[in-house]
Backbone as CSV, one residue per row, in Angstrom:
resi,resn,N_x,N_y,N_z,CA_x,CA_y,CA_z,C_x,C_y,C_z
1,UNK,-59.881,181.992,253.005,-59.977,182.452,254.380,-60.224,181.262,255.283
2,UNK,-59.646,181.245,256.196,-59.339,179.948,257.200,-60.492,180.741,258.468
3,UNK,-61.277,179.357,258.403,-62.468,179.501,259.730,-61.853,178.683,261.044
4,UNK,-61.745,179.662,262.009,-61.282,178.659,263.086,-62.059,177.659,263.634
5,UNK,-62.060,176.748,264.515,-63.130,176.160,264.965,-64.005,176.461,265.723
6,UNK,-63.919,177.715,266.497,-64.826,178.643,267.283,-65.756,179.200,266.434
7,UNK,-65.698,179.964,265.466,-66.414,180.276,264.218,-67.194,179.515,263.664
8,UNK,-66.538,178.196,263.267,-66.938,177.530,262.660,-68.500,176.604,263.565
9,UNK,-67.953,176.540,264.478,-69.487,176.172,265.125,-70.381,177.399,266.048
10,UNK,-69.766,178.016,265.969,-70.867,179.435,266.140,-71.825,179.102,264.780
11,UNK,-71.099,179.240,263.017,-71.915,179.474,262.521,-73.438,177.698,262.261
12,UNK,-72.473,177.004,262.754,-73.249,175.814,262.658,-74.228,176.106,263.678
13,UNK,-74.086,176.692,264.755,-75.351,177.233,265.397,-76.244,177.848,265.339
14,UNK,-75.822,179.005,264.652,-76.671,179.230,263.728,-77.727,179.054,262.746
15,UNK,-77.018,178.179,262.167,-77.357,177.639,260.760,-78.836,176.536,261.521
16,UNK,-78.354,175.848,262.897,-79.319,175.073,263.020,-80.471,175.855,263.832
17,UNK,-80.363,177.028,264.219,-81.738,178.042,264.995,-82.541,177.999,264.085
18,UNK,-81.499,178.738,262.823,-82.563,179.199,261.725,-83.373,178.306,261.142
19,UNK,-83.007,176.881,261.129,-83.585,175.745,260.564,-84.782,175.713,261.232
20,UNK,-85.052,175.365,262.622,-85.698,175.391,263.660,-86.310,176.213,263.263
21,UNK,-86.321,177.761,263.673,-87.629,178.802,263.759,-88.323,178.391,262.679
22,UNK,-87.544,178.344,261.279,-88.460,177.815,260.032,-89.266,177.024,260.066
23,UNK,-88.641,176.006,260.725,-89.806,174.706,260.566,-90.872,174.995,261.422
24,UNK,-90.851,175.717,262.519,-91.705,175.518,263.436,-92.858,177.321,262.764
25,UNK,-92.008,178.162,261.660,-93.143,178.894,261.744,-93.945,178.309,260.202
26,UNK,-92.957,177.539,259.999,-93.977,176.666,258.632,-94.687,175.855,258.749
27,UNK,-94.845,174.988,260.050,-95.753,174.247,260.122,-96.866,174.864,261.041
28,UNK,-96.401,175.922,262.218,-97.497,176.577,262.662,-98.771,177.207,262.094
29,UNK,-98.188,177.525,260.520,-99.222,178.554,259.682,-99.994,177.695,259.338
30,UNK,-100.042,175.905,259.553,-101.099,175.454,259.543,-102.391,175.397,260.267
31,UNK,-101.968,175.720,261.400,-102.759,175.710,262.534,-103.123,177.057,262.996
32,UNK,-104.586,177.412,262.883,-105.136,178.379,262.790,-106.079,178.866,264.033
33,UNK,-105.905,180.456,264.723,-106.503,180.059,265.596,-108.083,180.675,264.846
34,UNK,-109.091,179.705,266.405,-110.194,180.004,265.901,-111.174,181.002,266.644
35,UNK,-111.403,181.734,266.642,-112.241,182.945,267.679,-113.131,182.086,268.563
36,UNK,-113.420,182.491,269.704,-114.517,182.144,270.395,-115.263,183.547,270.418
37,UNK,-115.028,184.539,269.813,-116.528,185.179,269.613,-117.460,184.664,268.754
38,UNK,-118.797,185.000,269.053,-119.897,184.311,268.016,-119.732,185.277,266.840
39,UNK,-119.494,186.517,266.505,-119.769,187.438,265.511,-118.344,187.280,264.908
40,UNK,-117.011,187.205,265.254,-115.994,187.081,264.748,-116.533,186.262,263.265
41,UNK,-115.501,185.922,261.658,-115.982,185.456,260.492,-115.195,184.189,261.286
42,UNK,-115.896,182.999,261.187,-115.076,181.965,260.809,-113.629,181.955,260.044
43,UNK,-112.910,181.053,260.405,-111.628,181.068,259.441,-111.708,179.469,258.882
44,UNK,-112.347,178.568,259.139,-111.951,177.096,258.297,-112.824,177.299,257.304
45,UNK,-112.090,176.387,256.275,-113.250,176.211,254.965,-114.091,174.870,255.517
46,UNK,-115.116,174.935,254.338,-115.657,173.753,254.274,-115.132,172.413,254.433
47,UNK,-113.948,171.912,253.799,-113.166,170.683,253.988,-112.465,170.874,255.021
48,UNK,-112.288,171.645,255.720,-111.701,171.702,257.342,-112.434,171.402,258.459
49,UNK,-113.861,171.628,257.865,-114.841,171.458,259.040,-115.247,169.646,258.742
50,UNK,-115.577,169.695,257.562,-115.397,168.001,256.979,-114.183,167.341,258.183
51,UNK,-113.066,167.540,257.657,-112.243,166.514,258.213,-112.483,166.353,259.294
52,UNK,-112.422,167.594,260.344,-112.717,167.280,261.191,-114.088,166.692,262.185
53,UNK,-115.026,167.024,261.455,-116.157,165.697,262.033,-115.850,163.913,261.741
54,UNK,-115.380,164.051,260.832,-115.288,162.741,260.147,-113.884,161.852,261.348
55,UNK,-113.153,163.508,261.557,-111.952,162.476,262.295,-112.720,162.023,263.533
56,UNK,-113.762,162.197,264.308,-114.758,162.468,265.299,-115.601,161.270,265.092
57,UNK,-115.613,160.957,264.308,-117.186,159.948,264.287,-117.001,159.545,262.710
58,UNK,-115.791,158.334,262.520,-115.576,158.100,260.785,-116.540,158.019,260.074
59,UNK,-117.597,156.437,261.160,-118.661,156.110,260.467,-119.778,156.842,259.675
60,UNK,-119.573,158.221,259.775,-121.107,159.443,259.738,-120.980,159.048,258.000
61,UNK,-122.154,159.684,257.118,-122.202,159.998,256.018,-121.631,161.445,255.757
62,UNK,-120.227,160.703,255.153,-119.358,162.136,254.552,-120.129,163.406,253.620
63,UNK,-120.907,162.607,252.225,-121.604,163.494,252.032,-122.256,164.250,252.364
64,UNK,-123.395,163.598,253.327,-124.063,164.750,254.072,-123.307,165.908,255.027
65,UNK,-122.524,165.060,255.566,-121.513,165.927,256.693,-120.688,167.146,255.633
66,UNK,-120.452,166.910,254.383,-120.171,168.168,253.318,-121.200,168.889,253.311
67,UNK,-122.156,168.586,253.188,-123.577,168.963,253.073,-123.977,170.417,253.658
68,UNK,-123.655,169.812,254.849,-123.908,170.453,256.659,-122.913,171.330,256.530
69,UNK,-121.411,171.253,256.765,-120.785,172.460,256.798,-120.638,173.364,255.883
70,UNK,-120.919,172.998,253.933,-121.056,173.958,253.871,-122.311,174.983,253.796
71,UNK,-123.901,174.018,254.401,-124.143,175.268,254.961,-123.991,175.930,256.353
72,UNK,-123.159,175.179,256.840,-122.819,176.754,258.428,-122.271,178.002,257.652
73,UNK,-121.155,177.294,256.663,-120.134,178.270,256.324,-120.883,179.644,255.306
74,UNK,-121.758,179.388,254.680,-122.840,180.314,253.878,-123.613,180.702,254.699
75,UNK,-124.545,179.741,255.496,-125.523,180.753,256.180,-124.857,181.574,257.411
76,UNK,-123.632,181.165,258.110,-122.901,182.150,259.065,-122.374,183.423,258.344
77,UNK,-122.160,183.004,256.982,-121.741,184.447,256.441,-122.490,185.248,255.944
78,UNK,-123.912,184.719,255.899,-124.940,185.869,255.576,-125.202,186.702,257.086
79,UNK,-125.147,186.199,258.255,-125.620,186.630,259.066,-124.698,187.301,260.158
80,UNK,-123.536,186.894,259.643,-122.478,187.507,260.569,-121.775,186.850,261.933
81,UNK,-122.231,185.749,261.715,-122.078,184.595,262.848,-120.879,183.618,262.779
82,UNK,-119.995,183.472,263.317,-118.874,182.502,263.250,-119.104,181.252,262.773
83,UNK,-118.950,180.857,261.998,-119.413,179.610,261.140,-118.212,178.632,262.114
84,UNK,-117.127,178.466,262.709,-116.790,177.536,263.588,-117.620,177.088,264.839
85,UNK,-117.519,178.148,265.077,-118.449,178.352,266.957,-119.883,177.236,266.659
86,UNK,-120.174,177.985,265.242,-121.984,176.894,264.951,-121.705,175.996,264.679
87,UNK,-120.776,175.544,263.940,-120.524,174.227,263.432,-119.974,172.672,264.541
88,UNK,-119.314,173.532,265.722,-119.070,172.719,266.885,-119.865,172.917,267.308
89,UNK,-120.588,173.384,267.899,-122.317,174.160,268.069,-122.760,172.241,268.365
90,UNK,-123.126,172.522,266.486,-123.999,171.474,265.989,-123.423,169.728,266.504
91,UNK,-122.041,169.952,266.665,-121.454,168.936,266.667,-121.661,168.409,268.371
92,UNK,-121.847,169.245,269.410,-122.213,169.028,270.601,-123.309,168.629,271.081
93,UNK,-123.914,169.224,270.142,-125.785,168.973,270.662,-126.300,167.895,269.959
94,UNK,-125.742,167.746,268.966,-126.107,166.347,268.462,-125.533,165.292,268.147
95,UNK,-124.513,165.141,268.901,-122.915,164.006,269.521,-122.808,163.791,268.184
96,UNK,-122.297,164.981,267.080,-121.787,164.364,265.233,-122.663,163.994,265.195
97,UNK,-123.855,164.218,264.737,-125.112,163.937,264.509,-125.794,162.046,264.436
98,UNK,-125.090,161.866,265.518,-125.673,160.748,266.299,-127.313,160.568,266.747
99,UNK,-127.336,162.123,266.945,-128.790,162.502,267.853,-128.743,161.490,268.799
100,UNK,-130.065,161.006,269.428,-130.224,160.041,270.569,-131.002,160.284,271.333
101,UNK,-131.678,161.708,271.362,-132.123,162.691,272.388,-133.823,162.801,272.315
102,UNK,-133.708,163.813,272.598,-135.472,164.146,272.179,-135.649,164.485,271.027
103,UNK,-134.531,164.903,270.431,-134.442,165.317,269.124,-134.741,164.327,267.795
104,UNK,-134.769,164.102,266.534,-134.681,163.118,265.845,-133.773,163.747,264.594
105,UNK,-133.496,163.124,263.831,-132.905,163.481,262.319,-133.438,163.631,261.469
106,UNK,-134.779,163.414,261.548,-135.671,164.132,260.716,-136.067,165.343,260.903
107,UNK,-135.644,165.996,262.109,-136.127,167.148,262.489,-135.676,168.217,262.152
108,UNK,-134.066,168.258,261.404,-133.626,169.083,261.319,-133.103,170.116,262.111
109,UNK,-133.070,169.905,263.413,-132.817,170.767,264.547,-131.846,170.087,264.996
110,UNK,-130.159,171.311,265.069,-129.050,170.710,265.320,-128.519,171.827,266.359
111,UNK,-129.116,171.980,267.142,-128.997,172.901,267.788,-130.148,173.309,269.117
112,UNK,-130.735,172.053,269.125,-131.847,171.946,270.099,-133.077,172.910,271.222
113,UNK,-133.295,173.507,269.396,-134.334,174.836,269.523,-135.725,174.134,269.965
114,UNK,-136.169,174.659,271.307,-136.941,174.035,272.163,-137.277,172.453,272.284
115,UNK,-136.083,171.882,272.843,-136.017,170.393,273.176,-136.084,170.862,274.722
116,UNK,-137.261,170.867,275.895,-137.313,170.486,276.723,-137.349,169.002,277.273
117,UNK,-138.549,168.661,277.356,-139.175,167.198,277.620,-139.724,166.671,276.432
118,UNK,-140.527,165.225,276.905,-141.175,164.593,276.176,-142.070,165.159,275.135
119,UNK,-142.693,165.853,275.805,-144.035,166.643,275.542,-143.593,167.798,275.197
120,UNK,-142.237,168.671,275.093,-141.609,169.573,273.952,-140.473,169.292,273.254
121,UNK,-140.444,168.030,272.230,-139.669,167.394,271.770,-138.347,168.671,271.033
122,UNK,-138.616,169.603,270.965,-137.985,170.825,270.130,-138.715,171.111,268.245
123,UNK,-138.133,171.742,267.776,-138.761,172.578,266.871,-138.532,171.448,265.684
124,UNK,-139.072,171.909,264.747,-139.212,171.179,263.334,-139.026,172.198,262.261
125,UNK,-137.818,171.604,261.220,-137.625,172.242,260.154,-137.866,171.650,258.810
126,UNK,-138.077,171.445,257.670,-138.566,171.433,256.421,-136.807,170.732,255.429
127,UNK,-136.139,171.356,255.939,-134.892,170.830,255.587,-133.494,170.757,255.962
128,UNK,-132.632,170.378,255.836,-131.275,170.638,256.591,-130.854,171.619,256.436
129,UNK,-131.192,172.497,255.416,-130.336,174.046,255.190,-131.233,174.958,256.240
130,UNK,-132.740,174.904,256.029,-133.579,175.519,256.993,-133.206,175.709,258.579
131,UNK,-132.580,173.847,258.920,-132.497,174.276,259.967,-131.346,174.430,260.388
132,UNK,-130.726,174.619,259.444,-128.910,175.252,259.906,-129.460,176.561,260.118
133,UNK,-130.092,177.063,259.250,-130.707,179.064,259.389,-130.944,178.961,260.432
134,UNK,-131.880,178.158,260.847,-132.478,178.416,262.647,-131.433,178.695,263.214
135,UNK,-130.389,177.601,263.714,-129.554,177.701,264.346,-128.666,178.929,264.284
136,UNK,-128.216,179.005,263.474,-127.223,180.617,262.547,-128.475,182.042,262.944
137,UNK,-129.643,181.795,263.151,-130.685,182.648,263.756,-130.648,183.083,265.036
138,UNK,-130.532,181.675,265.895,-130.360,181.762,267.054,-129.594,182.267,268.073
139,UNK,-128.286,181.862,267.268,-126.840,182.401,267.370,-127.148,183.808,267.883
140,UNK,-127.774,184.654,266.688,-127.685,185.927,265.811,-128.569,186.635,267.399
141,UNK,-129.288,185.812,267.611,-129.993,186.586,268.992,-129.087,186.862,269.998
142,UNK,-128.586,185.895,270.779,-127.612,185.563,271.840,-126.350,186.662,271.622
143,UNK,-126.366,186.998,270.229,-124.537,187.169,269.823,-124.728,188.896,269.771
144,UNK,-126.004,189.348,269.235,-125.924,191.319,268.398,-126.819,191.704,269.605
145,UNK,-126.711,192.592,269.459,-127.636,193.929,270.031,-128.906,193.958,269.524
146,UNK,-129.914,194.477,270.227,-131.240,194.712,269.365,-130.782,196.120,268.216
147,UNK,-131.330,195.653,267.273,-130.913,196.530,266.041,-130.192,196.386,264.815
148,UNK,-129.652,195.409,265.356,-128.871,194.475,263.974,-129.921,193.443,264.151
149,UNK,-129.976,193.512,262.446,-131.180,192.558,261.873,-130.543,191.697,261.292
150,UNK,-131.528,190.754,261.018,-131.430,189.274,260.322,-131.526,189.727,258.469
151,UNK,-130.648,188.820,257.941,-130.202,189.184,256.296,-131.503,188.419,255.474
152,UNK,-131.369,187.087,256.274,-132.789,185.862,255.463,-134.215,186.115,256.419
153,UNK,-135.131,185.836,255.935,-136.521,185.889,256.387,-136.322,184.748,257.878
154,UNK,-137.065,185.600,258.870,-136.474,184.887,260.274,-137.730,183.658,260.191
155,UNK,-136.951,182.564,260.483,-137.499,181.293,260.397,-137.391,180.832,262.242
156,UNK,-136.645,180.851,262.925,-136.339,180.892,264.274,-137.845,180.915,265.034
157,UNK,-138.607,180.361,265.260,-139.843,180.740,266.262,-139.507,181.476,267.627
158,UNK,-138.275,180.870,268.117,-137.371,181.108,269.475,-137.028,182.943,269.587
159,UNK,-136.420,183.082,268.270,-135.867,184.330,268.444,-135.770,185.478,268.957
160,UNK,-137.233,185.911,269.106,-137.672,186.785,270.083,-137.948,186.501,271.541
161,UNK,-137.658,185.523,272.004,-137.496,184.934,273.375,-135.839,185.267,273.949
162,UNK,-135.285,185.547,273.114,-133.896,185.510,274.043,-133.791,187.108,274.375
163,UNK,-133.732,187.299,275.465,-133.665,188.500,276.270,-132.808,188.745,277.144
164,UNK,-131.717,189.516,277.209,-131.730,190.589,276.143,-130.834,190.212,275.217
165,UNK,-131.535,190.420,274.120,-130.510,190.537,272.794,-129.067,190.566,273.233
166,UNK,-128.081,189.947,272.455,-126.859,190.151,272.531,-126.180,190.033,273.948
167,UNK,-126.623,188.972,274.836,-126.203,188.032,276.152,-125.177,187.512,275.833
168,UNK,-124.770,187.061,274.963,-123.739,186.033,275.101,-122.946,186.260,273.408
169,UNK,-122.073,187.239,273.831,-121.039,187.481,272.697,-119.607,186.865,272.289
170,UNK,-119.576,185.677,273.252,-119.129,184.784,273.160,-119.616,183.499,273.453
171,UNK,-118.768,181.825,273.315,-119.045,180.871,273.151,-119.264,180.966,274.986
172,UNK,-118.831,181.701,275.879,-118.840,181.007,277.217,-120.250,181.839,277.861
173,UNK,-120.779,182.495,277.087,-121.943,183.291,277.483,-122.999,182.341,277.221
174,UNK,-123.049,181.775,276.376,-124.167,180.249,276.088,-124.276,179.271,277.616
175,UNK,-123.504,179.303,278.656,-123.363,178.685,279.610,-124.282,179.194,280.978
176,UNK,-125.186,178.411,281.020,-126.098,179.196,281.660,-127.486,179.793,281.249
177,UNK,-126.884,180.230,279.811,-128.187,180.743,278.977,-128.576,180.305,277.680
178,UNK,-128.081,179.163,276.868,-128.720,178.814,275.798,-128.790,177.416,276.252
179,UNK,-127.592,176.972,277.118,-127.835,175.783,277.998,-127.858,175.850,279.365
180,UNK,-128.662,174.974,280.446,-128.356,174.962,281.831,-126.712,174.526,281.992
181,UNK,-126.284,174.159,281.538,-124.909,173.324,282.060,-123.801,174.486,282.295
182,UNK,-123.488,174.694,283.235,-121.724,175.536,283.720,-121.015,175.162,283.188
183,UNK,-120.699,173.931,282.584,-119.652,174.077,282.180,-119.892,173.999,280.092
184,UNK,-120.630,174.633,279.499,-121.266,174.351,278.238,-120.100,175.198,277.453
185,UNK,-119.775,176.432,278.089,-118.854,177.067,277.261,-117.448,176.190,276.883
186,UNK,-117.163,175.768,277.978,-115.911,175.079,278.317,-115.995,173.767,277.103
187,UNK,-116.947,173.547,277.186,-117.401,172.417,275.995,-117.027,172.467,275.266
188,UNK,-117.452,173.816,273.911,-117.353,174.403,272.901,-115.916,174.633,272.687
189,UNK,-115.065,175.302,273.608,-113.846,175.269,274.036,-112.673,174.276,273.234
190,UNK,-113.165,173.344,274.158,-112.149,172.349,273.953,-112.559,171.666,272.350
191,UNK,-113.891,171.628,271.812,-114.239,171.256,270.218,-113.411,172.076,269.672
192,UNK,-113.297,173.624,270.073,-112.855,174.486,268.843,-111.264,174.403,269.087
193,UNK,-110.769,173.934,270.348,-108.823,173.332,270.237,-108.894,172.436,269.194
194,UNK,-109.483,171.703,269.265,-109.496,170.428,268.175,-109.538,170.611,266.871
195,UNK,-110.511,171.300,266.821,-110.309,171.849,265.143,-109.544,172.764,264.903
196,UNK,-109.135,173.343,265.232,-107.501,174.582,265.333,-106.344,173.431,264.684
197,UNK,-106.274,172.355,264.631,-105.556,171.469,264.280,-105.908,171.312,262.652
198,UNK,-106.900,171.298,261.954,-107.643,170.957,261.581,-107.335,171.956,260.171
């Protein structure tokens, strides 16, 4: 059967769409989106949240930085808390755990549970998993309703200070109320484009 040349590049047109949509829905399924609700489950694993601090700040200690995400990714899933949202969370408040602040690295506080001033340097935790809970605690206030409870023994001193329960059910509700800054949501924002790559 004889293809004329009209045919014949119709089907070459074809042939090259289909190439196209493919590639572009095969490489899209890499890129994942990520909720900005706080209660939504996380979707990155542990080595997703890795890479991406590390692409952020090479110099950090990788191990520990494994360390750290995977506990967001466990303690957000005991509690129902987006293990992305906390994990850029952590990554904001303590510039990739640079600290610099009032805060220290011994403190275990990545999430700057009562860091006012001098004279309220913020809270103190016992270990790095402890004070990922705080934080994943804290969340848990800002994010549910009164009535949904906490899964681990509440370690949070803060917790019962955030009023009313369940203010900020998303990342842009923190703006204003877990931080002074307007533009804090917007923050979180643009961390969690970044890791959508990721």
């Amino acid at each position: 059967m004889k293809i004329l040349n009209k045919d014949r590049l119709a089907l070459v047109l074809i042939c090259c769409v289909a190439a196209v949509l493919t590639g572009c829905m095969s490489t899209g399924s890499r890129q994942k989106f990520v909720s900005r609700s706080l209660t939504d489950p996380g979707v990155k694993t542990q080595k997703q949240l890795v890479d991406f601090f590390m692409a952020s700040r090479p110099d950090a200690d990788r191990d520990m930085v494994n360390r750290m995400a995977g506990y967001y990714v466990s303690e957000a899933a005991t509690e129902g808390i987006n293990s992305d949202c906390a994990f850029v969370q952590m990554c904001l408040e303590t510039g990739f755990l640079s600290f610099g602040g009032l805060v220290t690295p011994d403190m275990h506080n990545y999430c700057g549970l009562g860091a006012i001033d001098a004279d309220h340097r913020g809270e103190r935790f016992p270990t790095e998993q402890m004070g990922v809970r705080a934080h994943i605690q804290h969340l848990h206030a800002y994010a549910t309703p009164e009535g949904v409870s906490l899964h681990n023994e509440l370690i949070d001193k803060r917790y019962k200070w955030v009023l009313p329960r369940g203010k900020a059910p998303t990342i842009y509700g923190l703006a204003g109320t877990w931080a002074a800054d307007k533009e804090y949501g917007a923050k979180l924002d643009r961390l969690l484009s970044r890791l959508e790559s990721f």
